[in-house]
C-alpha positions as CSV (number, residue, x, y, z in Angstrom):
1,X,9.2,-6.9,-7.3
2,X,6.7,-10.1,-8.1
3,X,5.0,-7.8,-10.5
4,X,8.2,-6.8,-12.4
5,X,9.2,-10.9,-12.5
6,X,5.3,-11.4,-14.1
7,X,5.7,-8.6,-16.7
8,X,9.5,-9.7,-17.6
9,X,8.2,-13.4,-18.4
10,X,5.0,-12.2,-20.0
11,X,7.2,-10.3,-22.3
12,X,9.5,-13.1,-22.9
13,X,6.9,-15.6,-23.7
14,X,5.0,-13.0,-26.0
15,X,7.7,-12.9,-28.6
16,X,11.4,-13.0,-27.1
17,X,13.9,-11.7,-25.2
18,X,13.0,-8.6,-22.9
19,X,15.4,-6.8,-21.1
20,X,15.1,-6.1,-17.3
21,X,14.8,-2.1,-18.7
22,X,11.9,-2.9,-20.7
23,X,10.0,-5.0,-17.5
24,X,11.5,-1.9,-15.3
25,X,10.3,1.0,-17.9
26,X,6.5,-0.5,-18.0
27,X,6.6,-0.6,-13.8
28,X,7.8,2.7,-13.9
29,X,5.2,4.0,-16.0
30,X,2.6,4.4,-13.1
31,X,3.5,6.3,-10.8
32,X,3.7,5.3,-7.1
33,X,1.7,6.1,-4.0
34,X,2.8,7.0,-0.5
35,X,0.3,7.2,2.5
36,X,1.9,10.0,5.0
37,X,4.9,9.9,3.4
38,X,5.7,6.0,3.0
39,X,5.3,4.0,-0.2
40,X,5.5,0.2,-0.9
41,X,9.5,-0.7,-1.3
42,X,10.8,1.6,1.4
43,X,13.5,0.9,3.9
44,X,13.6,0.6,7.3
45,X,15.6,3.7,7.1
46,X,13.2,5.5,5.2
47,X,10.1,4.7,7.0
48,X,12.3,6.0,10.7
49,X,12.9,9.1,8.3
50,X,9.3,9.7,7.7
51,X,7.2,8.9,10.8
52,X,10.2,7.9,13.1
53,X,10.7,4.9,15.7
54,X,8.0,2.9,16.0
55,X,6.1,2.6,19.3
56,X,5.6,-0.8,19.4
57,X,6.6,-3.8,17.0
58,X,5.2,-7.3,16.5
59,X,5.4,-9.9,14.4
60,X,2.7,-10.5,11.7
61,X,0.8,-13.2,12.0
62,X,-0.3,-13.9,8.9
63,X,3.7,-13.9,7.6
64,X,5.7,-14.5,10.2
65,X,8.7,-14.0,9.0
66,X,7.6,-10.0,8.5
67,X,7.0,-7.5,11.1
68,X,4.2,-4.6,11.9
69,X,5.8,-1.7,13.2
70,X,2.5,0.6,15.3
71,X,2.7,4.7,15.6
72,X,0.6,6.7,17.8
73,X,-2.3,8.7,15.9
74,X,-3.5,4.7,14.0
75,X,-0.8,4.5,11.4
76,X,1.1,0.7,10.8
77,X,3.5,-0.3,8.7
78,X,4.6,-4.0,7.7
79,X,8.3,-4.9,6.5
80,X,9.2,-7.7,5.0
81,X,13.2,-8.3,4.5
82,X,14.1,-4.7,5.6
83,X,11.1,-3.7,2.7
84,X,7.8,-2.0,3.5
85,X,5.0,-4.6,2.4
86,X,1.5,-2.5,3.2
87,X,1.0,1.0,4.6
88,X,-1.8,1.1,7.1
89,X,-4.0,4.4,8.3
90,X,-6.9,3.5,10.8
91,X,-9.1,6.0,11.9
92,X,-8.1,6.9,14.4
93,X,-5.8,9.5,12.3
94,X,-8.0,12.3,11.5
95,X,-6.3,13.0,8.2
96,X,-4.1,10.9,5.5
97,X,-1.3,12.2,2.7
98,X,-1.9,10.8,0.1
99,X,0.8,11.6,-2.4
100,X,0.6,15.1,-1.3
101,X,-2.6,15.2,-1.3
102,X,-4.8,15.9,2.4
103,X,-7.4,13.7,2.8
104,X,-10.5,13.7,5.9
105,X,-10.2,10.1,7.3
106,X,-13.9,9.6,6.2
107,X,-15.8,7.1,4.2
108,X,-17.6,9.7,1.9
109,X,-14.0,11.7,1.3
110,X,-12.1,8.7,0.7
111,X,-15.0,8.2,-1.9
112,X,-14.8,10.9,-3.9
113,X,-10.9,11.2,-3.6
114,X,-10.4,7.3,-5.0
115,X,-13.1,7.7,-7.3
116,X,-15.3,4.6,-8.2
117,X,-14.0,1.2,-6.6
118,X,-12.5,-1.6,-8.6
119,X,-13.8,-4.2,-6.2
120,X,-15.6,-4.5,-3.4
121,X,-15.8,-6.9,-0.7
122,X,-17.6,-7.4,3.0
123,X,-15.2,-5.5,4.8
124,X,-14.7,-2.8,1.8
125,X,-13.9,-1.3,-1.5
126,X,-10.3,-0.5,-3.5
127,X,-8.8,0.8,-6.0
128,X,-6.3,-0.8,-8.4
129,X,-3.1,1.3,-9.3
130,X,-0.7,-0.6,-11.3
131,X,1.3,-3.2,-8.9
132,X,-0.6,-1.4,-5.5
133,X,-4.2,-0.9,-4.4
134,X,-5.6,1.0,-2.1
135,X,-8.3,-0.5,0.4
136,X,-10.9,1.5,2.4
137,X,-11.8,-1.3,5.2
138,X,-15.0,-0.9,7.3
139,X,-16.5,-2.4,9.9
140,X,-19.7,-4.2,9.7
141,X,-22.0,-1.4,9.8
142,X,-19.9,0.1,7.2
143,X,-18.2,2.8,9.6
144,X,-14.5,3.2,8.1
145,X,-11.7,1.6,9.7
146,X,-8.6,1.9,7.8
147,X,-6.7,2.7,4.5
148,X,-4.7,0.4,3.3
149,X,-1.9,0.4,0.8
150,X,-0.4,-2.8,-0.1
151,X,0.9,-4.6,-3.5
152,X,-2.0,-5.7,-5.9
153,X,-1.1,-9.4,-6.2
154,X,-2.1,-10.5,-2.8
């Protein structure tokens, strides 16, 4: 949603009046990923349908007003205002879906399915997909901890 606020005042300072269709047509253009079924945006309702009740929830401490819901098998989600925020698969999970798409919870497969990083960083490397990147966090001998999807801008 930040990102679609950004691209409708770029547009408006860059030579007029943009409609929220225009700011909504350039989002829509890139498609959107989901990790086991859940993509940034979701509902409450929609991440119960896909992975059901959570077994444990907390609040997050870095935003407090937000919550991590936990699952059995290392997957975590965060909501924000009823809203996923991030999508989290540690590895612990042997596999991840992404967008259809089986994946082994490895370093070296998540390598070759992401392609080359567009940054990289102690704890990692990601990959930039429109308003979302995708994070591959290790630990500090570079064993793989989890994958993370969660809105570019932070």
């Amino acid at each position: 949603m930040w990102f679609s606020w950004l691209l409708l005042f770029s547009l408006m300072g860059n030579g007029g009046a943009a409609s929220y269709s225009t700011a909504s047509a350039a989002v829509a253009a890139v498609p959107q990923w989901d990790l086991d079924g859940v993509s940034l945006g979701d509902t409450e309702s929609e991440v119960i349908a896909a992975w059901g009740k959570p077994n444990a929830v907390e609040t997050d401490e870095w935003h407090p007003d937000c919550v991590i819901w936990s699952y059995m098998g290392g997957r975590n989600v965060g909501l924000c205002d009823g809203e996923v925020s991030f999508v989290q698969v540690t590895s612990r999970a042997d596999k991840v879906n992404l967008n259809g798409r089986e994946l082994a919870m490895s370093g070296p497969d998540l390598r070759r399915a992401l392609g080359n990083p567009e940054f990289e960083a102690e704890d990692g490397w990601g990959v930039i997909h429109g308003p979302e990147a995708l994070k591959v966090f290790v630990d500090e001998r570079g064993k793989l901890v989890s994958l993370d999807l969660f809105g570019s801008e932070f």
